[in-house]
Residue, then its C-alpha position, 0 to 999 in steps of 0.5 A: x792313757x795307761x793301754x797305750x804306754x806299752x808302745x813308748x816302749x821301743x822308745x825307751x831310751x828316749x823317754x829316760x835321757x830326755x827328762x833327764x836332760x830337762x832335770x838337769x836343766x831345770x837344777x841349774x835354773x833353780x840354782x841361779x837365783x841362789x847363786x845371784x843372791x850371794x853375788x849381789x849380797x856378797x859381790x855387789x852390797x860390798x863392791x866386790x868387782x873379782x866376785x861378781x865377774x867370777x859369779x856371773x861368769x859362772x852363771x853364764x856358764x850354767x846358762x850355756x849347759x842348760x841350753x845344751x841339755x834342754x836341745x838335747x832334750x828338745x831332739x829325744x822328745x821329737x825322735x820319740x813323740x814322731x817314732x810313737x804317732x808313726x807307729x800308733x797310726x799304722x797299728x790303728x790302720x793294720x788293725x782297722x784293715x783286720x777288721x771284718x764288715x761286722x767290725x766296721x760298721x759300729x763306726x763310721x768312715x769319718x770317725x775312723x778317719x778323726x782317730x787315726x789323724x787328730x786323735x793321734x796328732x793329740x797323743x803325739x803330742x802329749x807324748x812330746x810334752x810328757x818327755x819335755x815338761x812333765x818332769x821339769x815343770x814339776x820339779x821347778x814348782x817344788x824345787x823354788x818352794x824348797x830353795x826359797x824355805x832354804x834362804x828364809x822360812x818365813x817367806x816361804x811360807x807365803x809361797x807354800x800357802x799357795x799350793x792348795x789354792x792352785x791345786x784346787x783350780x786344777x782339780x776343778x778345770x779337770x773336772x769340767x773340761x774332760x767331758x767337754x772335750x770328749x763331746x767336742x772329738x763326737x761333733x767333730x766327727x759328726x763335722x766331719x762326715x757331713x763334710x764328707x758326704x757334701x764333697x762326694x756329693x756335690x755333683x748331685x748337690x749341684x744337679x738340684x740346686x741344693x747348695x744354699x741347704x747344705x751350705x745351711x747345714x753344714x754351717x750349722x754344724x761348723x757353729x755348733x762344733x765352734x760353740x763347743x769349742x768356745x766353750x771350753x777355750x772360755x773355761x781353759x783361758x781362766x786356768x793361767x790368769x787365775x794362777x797368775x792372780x795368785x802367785x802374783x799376791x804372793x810376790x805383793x805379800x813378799x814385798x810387803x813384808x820383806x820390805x814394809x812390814x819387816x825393813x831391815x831384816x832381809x838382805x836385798x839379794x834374798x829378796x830378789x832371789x824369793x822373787x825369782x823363785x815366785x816367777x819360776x813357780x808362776x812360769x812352772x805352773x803356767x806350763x802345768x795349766x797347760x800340760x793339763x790342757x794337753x793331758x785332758x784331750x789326750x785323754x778323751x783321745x786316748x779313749x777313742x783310739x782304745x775303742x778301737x785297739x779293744x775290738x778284737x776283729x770278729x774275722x776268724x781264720x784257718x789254717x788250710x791253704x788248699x782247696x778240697x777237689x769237690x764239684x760243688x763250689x758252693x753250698x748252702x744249707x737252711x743259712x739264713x743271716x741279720x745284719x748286726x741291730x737290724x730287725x728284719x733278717x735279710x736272707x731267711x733259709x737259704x739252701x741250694x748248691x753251685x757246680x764247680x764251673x758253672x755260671x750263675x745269675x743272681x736277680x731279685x728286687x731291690x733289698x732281695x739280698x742279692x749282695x748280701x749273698x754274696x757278702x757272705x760268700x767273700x766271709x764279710x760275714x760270718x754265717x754258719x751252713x755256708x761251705x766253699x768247695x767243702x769247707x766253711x769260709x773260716x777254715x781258710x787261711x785269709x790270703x787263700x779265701x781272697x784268692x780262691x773267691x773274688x768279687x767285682x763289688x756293686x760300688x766301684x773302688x779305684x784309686x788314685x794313681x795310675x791304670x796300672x796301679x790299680x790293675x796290680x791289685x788284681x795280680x802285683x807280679x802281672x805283666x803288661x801282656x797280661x794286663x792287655x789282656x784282662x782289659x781286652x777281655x773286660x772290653x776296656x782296651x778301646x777307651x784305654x787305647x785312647x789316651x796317650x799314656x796307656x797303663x800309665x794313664x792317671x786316675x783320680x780318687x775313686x776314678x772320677x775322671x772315668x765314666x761309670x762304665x770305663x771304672x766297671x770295666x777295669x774293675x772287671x779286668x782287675x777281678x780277672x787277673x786274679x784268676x780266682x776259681x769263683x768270680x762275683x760280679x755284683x751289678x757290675x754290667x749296670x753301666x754298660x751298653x748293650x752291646x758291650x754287655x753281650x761281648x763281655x758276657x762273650x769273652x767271660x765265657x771263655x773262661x770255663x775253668x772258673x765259677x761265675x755268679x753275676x748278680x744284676x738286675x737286667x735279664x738280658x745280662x743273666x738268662x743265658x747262665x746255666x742256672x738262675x736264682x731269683x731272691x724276693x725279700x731274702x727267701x729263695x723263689x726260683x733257681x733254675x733255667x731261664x725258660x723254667x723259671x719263666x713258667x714256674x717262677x711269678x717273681x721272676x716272669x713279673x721281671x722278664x715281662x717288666x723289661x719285655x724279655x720273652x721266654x725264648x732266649x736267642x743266642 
């Protein structure tokens, strides 16, 4: 937890008066018990009636300022313990939003999701007891030893033979849970992805009927991560009642001898107060047991969260906003590229140019790397060979790559909110004309037209209240009010009809002043492009006009013939 003490650091001021607070009420609460021993030997053995008034009184009074330092305290530890999990989640979300595909993909969409709520929620947590508890209950551990050695040694010894045996139960409950609970966060998040993925996918779940096996799954893994858990609530719920077994033979050994073995000998007032003195070592100790128990999920927290603060994102940026006035848009040359602990690559010896302004279609096979290709155009990747309008991707500063390349991905990402929102990702300052506009030319004005709420229509998450051609098509718009000079559309025609297809193609060739790569998998969508690259495996087969590659190219004729496209191309 030592890597994440510099962000308490804007909260330094309450992490200094909010233990002082508790140390100062926990001086006054060790003090009590001193101060009822002189009343009750002094005050109540001799009925002094003035005495034990003014003594109670004085006790009352210290009472009411410990309550007002422990508030004082209780409101410091909440400012700052709530200041530290804002500011640590947005971090983590700042940093993960840094992140390149490369960095991503060493974790998992729910693994991210656990770190920075639960794991968070633990640290805040933690933070708020170390500002509370950690100096207090200490401090009244030690401090009743102290208070009791100064009324008598004799039985204080008692209370220090105790020490050793706790110290000896904490150590050992360290020892065991820490790792438990490190594997209980790694179920966790394995719970909670196959939770994730049954809620994505209980559409399909439903169409086949398999809700009994993934109700059996996920049971299973909901009484796995029970059985962990229990596992480590069975060893914690030792910690206090153990504590508790050995303070309470304490306090049987300061009766006996204090009144059996010894009567006489110790004043009444003493004892009580040694008594006292053994309740607030039990509570201190009970309020350790738990801080423990804290401070161990805390920590097998910590470590994940530091997981991901240690990545440095493998993203590199430069320092060039302008784009060079070149005729060639893109170029490859011999690029070939594995995704990270895959075996096979998945493009092998790239190398071909893209105009400035020109169309192209992408097509190939399933796996061929057709949006890998065009991963690493948008610099998802890094890759070397590869140069945008004559510099490589990471000589771009990040805000210029984004708007001088866009990409419509295979996967429609919406969110929840409404149409208008969503468009605003594409150009935050557009107007409403211009966001007619890109759905008019996206061929989505129509449905749009439809609803009663117009922009303002709400979308759900992920845009599941749309049909996969209405989210295609607001996709398209949201692309084109980027107005980027190299547009990607990755499979992005795949839900359309025909004759929707045609007129969008239709309107995308009006704009003549941007460079097109449609990537799909219908000829219909791509032969009319200027020229065509056909990927089989990760290799280059084919890149040229539709009738050229119909004689020249077989992988490619096998895809015409297979769809029962001719080599004749009608306008």
């Amino acid at each position: 937890m030592k890597q994440l003490l510099p962000y308490l650091k804007p909260f330094k001021k309450q992490c200094i008066i909010g233990p002082l607070c508790k140390w100062l009420e926990a001086l006054l609460e060790l003090i009590l018990p001193t101060i009822m021993a002189f009343m009750i030997n002094e005050g109540v053995m001799h009925h002094d009636q003035d005495l034990v008034i003014r003594y109670g009184l004085l006790m009352v009074c210290m009472v009411i300022i410990g309550f007002a330092f422990s508030i004082t305290c209780q409101y410091h530890a909440s400012l700052a313990s709530q200041g530290f999990g804002t500011n640590l989640r947005n971090l983590l979300y700042e940093r993960i939003l840094a992140f390149s595909h490369e960095d991503l993909d060493r974790f998992s969409h729910s693994s991210l999701i656990v770190r920075i709520g639960s794991d968070v929620d633990q640290l805040q947590q933690a933070v708020a007891m170390l500002i509370r508890l950690v100096v207090r209950a200490p401090f009244i551990a030690i401090g009743a030893c102290a208070m009791a050695m100064m009324l008598d040694m004799r039985l204080a010894m008692i209370l220090l033979a105790c020490v050793p045996l706790i110290g000896a139960v904490l150590f050992l409950f360290i020892k065991v849970t820490t790792p438990l609970y490190q594997l209980y966060q790694r179920k966790l998040d394995s719970f909670v992805a196959l939770l994730e993925q049954n809620l994505m996918g209980v559409r399909v779940i439903r169409a086949f009927v398999s809700q009994r096996q993934e109700r059996a799954k996920l049971n299973q893994a909901s009484s796995d991560l029970q059985r962990q858990m229990l596992q480590v609530s069975r060893i914690s719920s030792l910690l206090n009642p153990l504590n508790a077994l050995i303070l309470n033979m304490a306090i049987v050994c300061l009766l006996y001898f204090g009144i059996i073995a010894t009567p006489g000998t110790i004043a009444a007032g003493t004892l009580i107060a040694f008594i006292n003195y053994a309740a607030q070592m039990l509570l201190a100790l009970v309020v350790v047991s738990n801080l423990i128990v804290i401070f161990t999920k805390a920590a097998a927290s910590a470590k994940r969260i530091n997981e991901l603060l240690a990545i440095t994102p493998t993203f590199t940026e430069g320092s060039n906003d302008e784009v060079l006035d070149q005729s060639s848009a893109i170029c490859l040359h011999h690029v070939s590229f594995t995704y990270p602990n895959a075996k096979k690559p998945a493009l092998i010896d790239l190398s071909f140019t893209i105009q400035d302004k020109e169309t192209i279609g992408i097509i190939g096979g399933t796996g061929s790397g057709k949006s890998t290709l065009a991963a690493l155009f948008m610099h998802f990747y890094e890759c070397s060979g590869l140069t945008l309008y004559g510099r490589l991707p990471s000589q771009y500063r990040k805000d210029a790559l984004r708007r001088l390349i866009t990409l419509v991905p295979q996967h429609n990402e919406l969110f929840s909110g409404t149409l208008r929102d969503n468009l605003y990702y594409g150009n935050p300052n557009a107007s409403d004309e211009q966001l007619w506009q890109a759905l008019r030319e996206a061929q989505a004005q129509d449905f749009v037209l439809a609803k009663q709420e117009g922009l303002a229509m709400r979308v759900e998450a992920g845009g599941k209240n749309l049909s996969g051609g209405q989210r295609q098509r607001i996709c398209i718009a949201r692309a084109l009010l980027r107005q980027s000079r190299i547009l990607i559309l990755d499979d992005s025609f795949s839900a359309l009809d025909y004759q929707t297809d045609q007129r969008l193609r239709n309107q995308l060739a009006k704009h003549q002043d941007m460079t097109k790569l449609i990537i799909s998998q219908r000829i219909a969508t791509i032969r009319h492009a200027d020229r065509i690259l056909v990927l089989d495996q990760g290799r280059m087969v084919g890149f040229g006009k539709h009738e050229e590659l119909y004689d020249t190219c077989e992988v490619y004729r096998e895809i015409c013939l297979s769809q029962h496209v001719s080599k004749e191309v009608t306008r």
